[in-house]
C-alpha positions, 0 to 999 in steps of 0.5 A: 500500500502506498500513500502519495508522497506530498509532505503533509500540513501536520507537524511534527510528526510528519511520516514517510510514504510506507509504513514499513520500518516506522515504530509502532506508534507511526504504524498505528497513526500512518493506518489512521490517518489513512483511514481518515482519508478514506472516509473523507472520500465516502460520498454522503450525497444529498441525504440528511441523516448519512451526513451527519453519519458522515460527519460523526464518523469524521469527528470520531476518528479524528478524536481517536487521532488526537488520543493517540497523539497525546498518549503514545507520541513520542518526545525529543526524537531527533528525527522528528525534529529533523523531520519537522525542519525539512516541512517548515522549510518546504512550507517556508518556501512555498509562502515565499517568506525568508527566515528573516520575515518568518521571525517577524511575523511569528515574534520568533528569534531569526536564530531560533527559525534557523535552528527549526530548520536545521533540526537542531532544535525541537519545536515548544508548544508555544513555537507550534502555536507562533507558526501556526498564526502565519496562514501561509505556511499552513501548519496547524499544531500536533493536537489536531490530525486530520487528513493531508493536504495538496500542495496547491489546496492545503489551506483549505483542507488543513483543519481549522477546528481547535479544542481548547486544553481542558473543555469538557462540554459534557461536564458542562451538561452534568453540571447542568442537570446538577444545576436544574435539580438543585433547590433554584437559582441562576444558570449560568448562561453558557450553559443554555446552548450547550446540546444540540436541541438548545442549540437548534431552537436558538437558531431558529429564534435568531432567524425568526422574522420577529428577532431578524426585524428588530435587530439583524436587519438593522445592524449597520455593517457597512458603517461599522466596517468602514469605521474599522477600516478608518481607524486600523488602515490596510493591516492584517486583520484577526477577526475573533468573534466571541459567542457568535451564536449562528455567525450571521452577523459576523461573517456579515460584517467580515465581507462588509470588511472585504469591500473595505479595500485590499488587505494582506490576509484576513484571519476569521476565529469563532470561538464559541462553548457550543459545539453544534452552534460553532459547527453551524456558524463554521460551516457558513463562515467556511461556506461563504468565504471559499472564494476567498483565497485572503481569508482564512476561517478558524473554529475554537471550541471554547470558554471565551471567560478564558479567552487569555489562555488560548494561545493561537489568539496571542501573538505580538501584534506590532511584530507581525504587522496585524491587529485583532479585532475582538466581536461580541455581537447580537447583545452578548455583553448583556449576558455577563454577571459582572461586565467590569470583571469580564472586559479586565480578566478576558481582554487581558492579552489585548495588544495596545491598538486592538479593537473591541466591537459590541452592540448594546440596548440603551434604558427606556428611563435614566431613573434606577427606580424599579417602579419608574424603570418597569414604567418606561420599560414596556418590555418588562409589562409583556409575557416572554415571547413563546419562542424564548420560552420554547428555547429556554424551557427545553434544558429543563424538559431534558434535564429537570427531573420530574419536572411537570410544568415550567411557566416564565415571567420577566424579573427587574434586575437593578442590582447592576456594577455599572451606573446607570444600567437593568437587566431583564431576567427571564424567570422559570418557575418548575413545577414539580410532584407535590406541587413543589416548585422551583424558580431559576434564571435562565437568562437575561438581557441588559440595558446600558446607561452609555456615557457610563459605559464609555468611563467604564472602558477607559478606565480599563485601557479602552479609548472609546472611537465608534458609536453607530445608533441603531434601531427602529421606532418600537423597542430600545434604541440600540447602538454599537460600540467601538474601542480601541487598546489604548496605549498608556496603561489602564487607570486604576 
């Protein structure tokens, strides 16, 4: 049996055309990975339920890959650095970089590139990482295998899909379920996206014409692009979008960037806890971009409250002649606990000239009275809409034991760290055998007093640069926000 002889994406452990004479974890990774490839070529054709057997089937067998990557590969072999040289020089060469520009664009020494290539040294984690940063070299880290790419098409087929180290999603689901057996309380709000039920009806409620009316139809992506394009110029560009939910608004917003003007590359992350959300909002970001020899697409699997310890977002930034911009769309921010918190922990690796781009409900009253506040706020006077209850009621459903019937309600939140600011909590009240009940939050949405929010960010480090109001004549009026890292260090 034969495989084709072009050197391959994966790195380090890069295996030669035959497995015979390879050691007996090569052996074992050489089958694999061959039949990753076969299945790869199985045709599902138009039938729905062989896809997504197709696309389980796919997902096993690379996890069965990373599992034996991360037991039985093994280290400090000198062939393995020696192999591992000989693929960053051919991949070096075909980007058409020299060492020196490598070095620059990865923030690695000039020497060290060197010594990759020579074999003279083995790669860290955090080399990996760095090299992996550069889309033309098309390399992705060891903990991922999948099938090998061609040498005129490997961006396309190399995988982009990351796990980040330690999410356990099914954790997650237990912790879940130990949640809506407890005495009450509130979800946490991840939590309610998780399964691909959750996930489903989400979907359908962001494409709901009633949500698409009242928010995505009236997003201002072009006028937010052009903002962007006027304060960055023609730099490489890292869209990393946090919680994109179905990525409508966010690849939306990147082709509004593309029409912008000519950019050396352009590096799309959506980085999100739910895996069939993140699938589907992958999926349409790949889908739309194929065209697009510039853009690269990249799905991470992921927390983005632990946003600082991913290290495929985390490069030098004046060193590679790039800049992140960060997306937390569709009213994300609305569903933090503790905003000030959020913005100083998960921003922390935010380089100065960075942007943060979010969008926000402004108050229906300036008043904190709560009786002032559910005046003015008409939204607090009406019953949660069916289609968030449908959503929202269905975790409990799957995960509530003996729950029998869930009915909800809208509770006024006050008790807000930033001046000016409510929030609408969407109330579940479970009941249970023995007309027991239970009340939990299962989500909430906030409104922002702005000039609050603006002294909140500065004296964090952000310098505010945007504002686009958005909205129609019923419901809050709304707004985008645009900040940049400032340069000096934040006040304290």
């Amino acid at each position: 049996m034969h495989a084709e002889a072009a050197s391959s994406s994966e790195f380090p452990s890069v295996l030669s055309a035959e497995p015979q004479g390879l050691s007996t974890y090569q052996a074992a990774l050489f089958h694999l990975r061959q039949g990753l490839q076969a299945l790869s070529d199985l045709s599902p054709g138009d039938d729905a339920d062989k896809q997504q057997a197709h696309e389980d089937l796919l997902a096993l067998q690379k996890q069965v890959l990373q599992l034996l990557h991360i037991h039985f590969s093994p280290v400090g072999e000198t062939e393995g650095a020696r192999r591992f040289g000989d693929v960053l020089r051919q991949h070096r060469d075909e980007a058409g970089l020299t060492q020196a520009q490598l070095a620059e664009y990865t923030g690695l020494s000039e020497s060290l590139v060197r010594k990759l290539e020579a074999g003279l040294k083995a790669p860290s984690q955090k080399t990996l990482l760095a090299l992996c940063t550069i889309p033309e070299l098309r390399l992705v880290p060891s903990e991922i295998t999948a099938t090998s790419s061609s040498r005129d098409q490997g961006h396309r087929l190399a995988p982009n899909w990351y796990v980040s180290p330690g999410f356990d999603s099914v954790q997650m689901i237990s912790e879940l379920a130990q949640q809506l057996n407890s005495n009450g309380g509130s979800v946490e709000q991840t939590y309610v996206y998780l399964d691909h039920k959750s996930a489903y009806d989400w979907i359908q409620l962001c494409n709901s014409p009633r949500y698409s009316a009242a928010f995505r139809d009236q997003m201002p992506h072009s006028a937010m692009a052009k903002r962007v394009a006027e304060i960055l110029g023609p730099v490489g560009l890292d869209v990393i979008a946090l919680g994109p939910g179905d990525g409508r608004n966010e690849v939306r917003l990147v082709q509004h960037i593309l029409e912008q003007g000519q950019r050396p590359n352009l590096r799309f992350y959506l980085l999100d806890a739910s895996q069939p959300l993140l699938s589907y909002a992958f999926k349409h970001a790949v889908d739309t971009f194929s065209s697009e020899p510039n853009v690269f697409v990249c799905g991470l699997q992921g927390n983005f409250h632990h946003l600082p310890r991913y290290l495929q977002l985390h490069y030098s930034p004046a060193r590679s002649h790039r800049r992140r911009l960060y997306l937390m769309m569709g009213g994300t921010i609305g569903n933090l606990d503790h905003e000030p918190q959020f913005f100083q922990n998960s921003f922390a690796g935010a380089a100065p000239g960075d942007l943060l781009l979010f969008d926000v409900s402004y108050p229906a009253t300036e008043s904190m009275d709560p009786e002032q506040i559910e005046r003015s706020d008409t939204a607090l006077r009406q019953p949660v809409p069916e289609a968030h209850q449908h959503w929202l009621a269905g975790p409990i459903r799957r995960y509530c034991q003996d729950a029998q019937s869930v009915a909800f309600r809208f509770r006024l939140d006050t008790n807000r760290p930033l001046a000016g600011s409510y929030g609408m909590q969407f109330m579940a009240m479970v009941t249970l055998p023995g007309n027991e009940r239970r009340e939990f939050c299962m989500w909430q949405v906030r409104r922002y007093q702005p000039e609050s929010l603006v002294r909140c960010m500065r004296s964090l480090g952000w310098r505010h640069v945007g504002l686009l109001p958005f909205g129609g004549t019923t419901g809050p009026q709304k707004a985008v926000f645009i900040f940049q890292r400032d340069h000096a260090s934040p006040k304290h």
